[in-house]
C-alpha positions in Angstrom: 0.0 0.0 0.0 1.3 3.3 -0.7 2.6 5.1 2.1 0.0 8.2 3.5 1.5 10.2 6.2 1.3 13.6 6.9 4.9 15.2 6.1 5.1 18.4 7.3 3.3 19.1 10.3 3.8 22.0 12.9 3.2 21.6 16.6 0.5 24.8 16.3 -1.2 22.9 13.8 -4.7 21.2 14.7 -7.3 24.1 15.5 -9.8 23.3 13.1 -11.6 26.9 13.0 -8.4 28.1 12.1 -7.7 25.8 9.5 -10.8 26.6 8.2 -10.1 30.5 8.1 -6.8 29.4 6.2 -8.9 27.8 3.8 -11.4 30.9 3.3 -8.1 32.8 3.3 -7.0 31.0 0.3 -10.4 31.5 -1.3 -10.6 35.2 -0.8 -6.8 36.1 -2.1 -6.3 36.3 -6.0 -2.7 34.7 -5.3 -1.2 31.7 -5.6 2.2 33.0 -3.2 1.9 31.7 0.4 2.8 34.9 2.3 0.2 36.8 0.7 -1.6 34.6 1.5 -0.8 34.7 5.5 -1.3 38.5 4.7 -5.1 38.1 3.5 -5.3 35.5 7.1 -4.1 37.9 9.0 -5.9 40.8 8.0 -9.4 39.3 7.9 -8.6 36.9 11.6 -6.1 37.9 12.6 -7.5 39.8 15.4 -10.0 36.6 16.4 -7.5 34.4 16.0 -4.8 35.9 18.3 -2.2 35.6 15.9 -0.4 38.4 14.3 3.2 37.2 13.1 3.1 35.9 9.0 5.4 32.7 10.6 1.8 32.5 12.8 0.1 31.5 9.6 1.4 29.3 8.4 0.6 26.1 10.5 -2.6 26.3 9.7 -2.2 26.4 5.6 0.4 23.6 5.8 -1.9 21.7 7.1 -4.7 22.5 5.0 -2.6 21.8 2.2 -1.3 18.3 3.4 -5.5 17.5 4.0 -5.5 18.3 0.4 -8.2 21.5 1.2 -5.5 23.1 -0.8 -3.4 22.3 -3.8 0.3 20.8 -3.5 2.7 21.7 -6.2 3.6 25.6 -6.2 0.1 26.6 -6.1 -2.0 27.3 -3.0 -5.6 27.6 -4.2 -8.5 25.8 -2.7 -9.1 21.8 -4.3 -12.1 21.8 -5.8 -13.1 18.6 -4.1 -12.6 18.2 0.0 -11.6 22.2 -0.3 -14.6 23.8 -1.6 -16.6 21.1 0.1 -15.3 22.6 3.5 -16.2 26.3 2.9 -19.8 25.3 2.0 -20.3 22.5 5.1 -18.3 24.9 7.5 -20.6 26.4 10.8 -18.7 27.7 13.9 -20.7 25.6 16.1 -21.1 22.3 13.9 -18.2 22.2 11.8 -17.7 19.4 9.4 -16.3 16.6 11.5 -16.6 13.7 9.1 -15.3 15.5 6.5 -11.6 16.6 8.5 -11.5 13.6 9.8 -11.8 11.7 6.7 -9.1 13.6 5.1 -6.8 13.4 8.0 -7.5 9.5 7.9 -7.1 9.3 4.2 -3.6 11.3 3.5 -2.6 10.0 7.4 -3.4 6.4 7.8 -0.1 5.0 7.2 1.2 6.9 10.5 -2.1 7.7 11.9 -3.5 3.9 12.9 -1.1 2.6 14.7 -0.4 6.1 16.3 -3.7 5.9 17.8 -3.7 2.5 18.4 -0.6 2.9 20.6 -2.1 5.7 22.3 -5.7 4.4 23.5 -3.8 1.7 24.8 -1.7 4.3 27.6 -4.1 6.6 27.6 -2.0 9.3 29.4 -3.1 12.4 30.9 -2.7 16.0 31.6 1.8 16.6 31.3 2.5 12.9 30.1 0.2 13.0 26.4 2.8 15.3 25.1 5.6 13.3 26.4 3.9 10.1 25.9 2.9 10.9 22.1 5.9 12.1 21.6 7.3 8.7 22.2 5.0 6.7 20.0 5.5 9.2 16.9 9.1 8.1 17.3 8.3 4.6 17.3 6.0 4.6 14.6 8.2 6.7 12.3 11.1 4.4 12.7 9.0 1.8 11.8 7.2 3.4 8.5 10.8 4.6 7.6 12.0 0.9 7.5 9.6 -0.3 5.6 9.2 2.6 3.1 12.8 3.6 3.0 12.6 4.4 -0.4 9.3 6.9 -0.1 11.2 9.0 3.0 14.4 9.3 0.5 12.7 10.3 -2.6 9.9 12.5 -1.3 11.1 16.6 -1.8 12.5 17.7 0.3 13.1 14.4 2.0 11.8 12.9 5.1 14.6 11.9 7.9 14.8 8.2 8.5 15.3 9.3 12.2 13.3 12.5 13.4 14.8 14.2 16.2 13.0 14.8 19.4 11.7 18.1 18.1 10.3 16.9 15.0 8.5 14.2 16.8 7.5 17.0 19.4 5.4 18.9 16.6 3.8 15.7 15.0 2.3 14.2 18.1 1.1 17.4 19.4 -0.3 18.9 15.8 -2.2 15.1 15.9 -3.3 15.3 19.5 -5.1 19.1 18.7 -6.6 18.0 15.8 -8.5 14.4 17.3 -8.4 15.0 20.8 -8.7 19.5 20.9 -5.7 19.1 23.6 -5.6 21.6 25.5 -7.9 23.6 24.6 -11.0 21.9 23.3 -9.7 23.5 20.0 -9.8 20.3 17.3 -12.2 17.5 16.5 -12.4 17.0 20.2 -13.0 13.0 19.8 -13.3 10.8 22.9 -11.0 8.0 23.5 -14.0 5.5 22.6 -14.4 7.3 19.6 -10.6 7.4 18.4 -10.4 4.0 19.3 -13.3 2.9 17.3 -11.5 4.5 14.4 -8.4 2.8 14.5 -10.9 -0.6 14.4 -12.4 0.8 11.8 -9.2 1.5 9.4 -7.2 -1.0 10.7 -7.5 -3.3 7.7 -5.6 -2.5 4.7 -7.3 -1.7 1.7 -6.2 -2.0 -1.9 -7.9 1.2 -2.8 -8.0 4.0 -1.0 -9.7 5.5 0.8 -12.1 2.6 0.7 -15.3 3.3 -0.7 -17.6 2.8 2.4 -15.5 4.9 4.7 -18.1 7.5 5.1 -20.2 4.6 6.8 -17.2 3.7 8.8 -16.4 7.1 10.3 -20.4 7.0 10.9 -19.5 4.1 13.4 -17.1 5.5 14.4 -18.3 8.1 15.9 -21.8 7.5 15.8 -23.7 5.1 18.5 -25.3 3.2 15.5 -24.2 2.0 11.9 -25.6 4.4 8.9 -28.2 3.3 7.0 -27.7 3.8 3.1 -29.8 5.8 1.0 -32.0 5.1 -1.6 -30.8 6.3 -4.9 -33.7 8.2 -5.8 -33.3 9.9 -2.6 -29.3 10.5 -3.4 -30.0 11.8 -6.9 -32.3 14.7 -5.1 -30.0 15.2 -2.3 -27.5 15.7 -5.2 -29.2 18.6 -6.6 -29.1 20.4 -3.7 -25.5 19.8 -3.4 -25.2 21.1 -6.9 -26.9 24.6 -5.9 -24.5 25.2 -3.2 -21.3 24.0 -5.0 -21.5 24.7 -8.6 -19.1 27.4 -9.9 -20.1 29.0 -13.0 -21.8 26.2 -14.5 -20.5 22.8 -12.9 -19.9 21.5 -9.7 -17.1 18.8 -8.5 -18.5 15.6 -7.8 -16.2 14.8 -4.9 -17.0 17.9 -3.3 -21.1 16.8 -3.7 -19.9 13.6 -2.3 -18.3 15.0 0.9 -21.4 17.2 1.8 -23.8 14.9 0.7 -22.7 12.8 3.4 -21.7 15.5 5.8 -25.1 16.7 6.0 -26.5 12.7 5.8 -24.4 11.7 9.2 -24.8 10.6 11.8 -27.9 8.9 10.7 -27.3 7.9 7.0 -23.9 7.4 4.5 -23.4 7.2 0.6 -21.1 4.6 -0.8 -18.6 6.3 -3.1 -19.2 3.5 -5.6 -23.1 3.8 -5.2 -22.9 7.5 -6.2 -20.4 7.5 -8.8 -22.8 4.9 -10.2 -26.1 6.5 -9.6 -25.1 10.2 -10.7 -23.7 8.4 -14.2 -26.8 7.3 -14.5 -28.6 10.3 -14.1 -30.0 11.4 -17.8 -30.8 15.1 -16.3 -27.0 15.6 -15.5 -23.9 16.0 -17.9 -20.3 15.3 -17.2 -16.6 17.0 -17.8 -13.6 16.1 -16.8 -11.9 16.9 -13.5 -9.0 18.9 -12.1 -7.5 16.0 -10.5 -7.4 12.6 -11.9 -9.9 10.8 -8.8 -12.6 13.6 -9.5 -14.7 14.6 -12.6 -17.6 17.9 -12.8 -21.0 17.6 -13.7 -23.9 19.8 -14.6 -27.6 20.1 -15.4 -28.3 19.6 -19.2 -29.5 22.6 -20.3 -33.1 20.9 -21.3 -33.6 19.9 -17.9 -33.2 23.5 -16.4 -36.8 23.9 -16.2 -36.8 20.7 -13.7 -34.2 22.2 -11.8 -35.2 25.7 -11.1 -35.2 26.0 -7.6 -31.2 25.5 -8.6 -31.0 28.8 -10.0 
């Protein structure tokens, strides 16, 4: 399987409303450059976050970038899938759980499993999570860079095959923030039931990832009960509604409808990816483009079928 893990990671790293404003940030500049971009952040929350140094910033769009909310390469623009997805789900007092957490798990499981596996088992509290965190990300790096030497060499810039104390430092507190909100009830803020549960429910390896019914898993995850799946006829309106908030100009990302359609499904019903990809094609009303990225593609409403559609518009 091909290695996920999240590469660079900064110990501030891990307050989702944060990552969130880094994301809008991104949305709201007309720039590709990064520190323009910690500019616009700071300008617009700067004052709400508490942050006012450019350095500040940049936690926060690292880590958006390595969720894949924005784009790798030498641009830092918002993906049209899980990115635009997380500006249309976000609300400061229900914020899009499922969805962070599925791209953490997705672009983290390599490390991120048995990291939390080794940690429900200890449990620590209060001073000794840092420490003992600290200790398992050193564990569990050594072990991914033994067994995907070649990945840590290769990778730009390359990942050492033995982090220093420091580095380990950042990862396992960036991680504990994000899934536990430790200290400050500033992350995902999952239980250790619920973390637990998740390492059960991605513990198996999959040939394709992320696996296809993983919005169901991180519904049991999570959730006191497993998802029920929705009807198709159901999913195909559901879809249109997704389509009204996320279309652009003229089409819409079908990974991004994917992520809020079952964002706003959960806790109490999923969508198979494979189920959707399946009932959309089949959809006569809708028409279909090629993607941005080569796991996505964009569709639209036929321009005969507008008339059917018009609470879209």
């Amino acid at each position: 399987m091909k290695l996920a893990f999240l590469r660079y990671l900064v110990g501030d790293a891990g307050n989702i409303q944060r990552l969130y404003w880094a994301v809008k940030s991104a949305a709201e500049s007309a720039t590709d450059d990064a520190k323009k971009q910690w500019s616009v952040f700071l300008r617009l929350y700067g004052k709400s976050s508490g942050l006012a140094s450019l350095r500040s910033a940049e936690p926060h769009f690292s880590l958006a970038r390595e969720l894949n909310f924005l784009e790798w390469r030498s641009r830092w623009r918002v993906t049209n899938g899980p990115g635009k997805a997380l500006l249309a789900l976000w609300n400061n007092e229900n914020p899009p759980r499922y969805l962070i957490l599925g791209q953490l798990i997705t672009y983290d499981h390599s490390f991120l499993i048995p990291f939390v596996k080794r940690l429900v088992e200890k449990q620590p509290q209060g001073s000794e999570l840092v420490k003992a965190a600290s200790k398992i990300t050193k564990e569990v790096w050594l072990n991914l860079s033994a067994r995907y030497k070649l990945e840590f060499v290769s990778t730009e810039p390359p990942l050492p095959l033995h982090p220093e104390d420091r580095t380990c430092n950042h990862h396992a507190r960036a991680r504990l923030r994000l899934l536990l909100g430790f200290p400050n009830n500033e992350g995902l803020n999952l239980t250790w039931e619920q973390i637990s549960k998740v390492a059960e429910e991605f513990s198996e390896p999959d040939n394709d990832w992320p696996p296809s019914d993983y919005y169901f898993r991180l519904g049991r995850a999570l959730g006191a009960r497993k998802p029920e799946k929705i009807s198709d006829e159901e999913l195909l309106k559901k879809n249109l509604d997704a389509f009204r908030v996320l279309k652009g100009f003229t089409y819409a990302s079908v990974k991004a409808a994917f992520h809020y359609l079952n964002e706003k499904a959960l806790p109490d019903y999923a969508v198979d990816w494979n189920q959707y990809r399946t009932a959309i094609r089949k959809d006569a009303s809708l028409s279909f483009h090629q993607g941005f990225s080569r796991d996505d593609f964009l569709f639209t409403i036929k321009e005969g079928e507008r008339k059917n559609a018009s609470r879209i518009n």
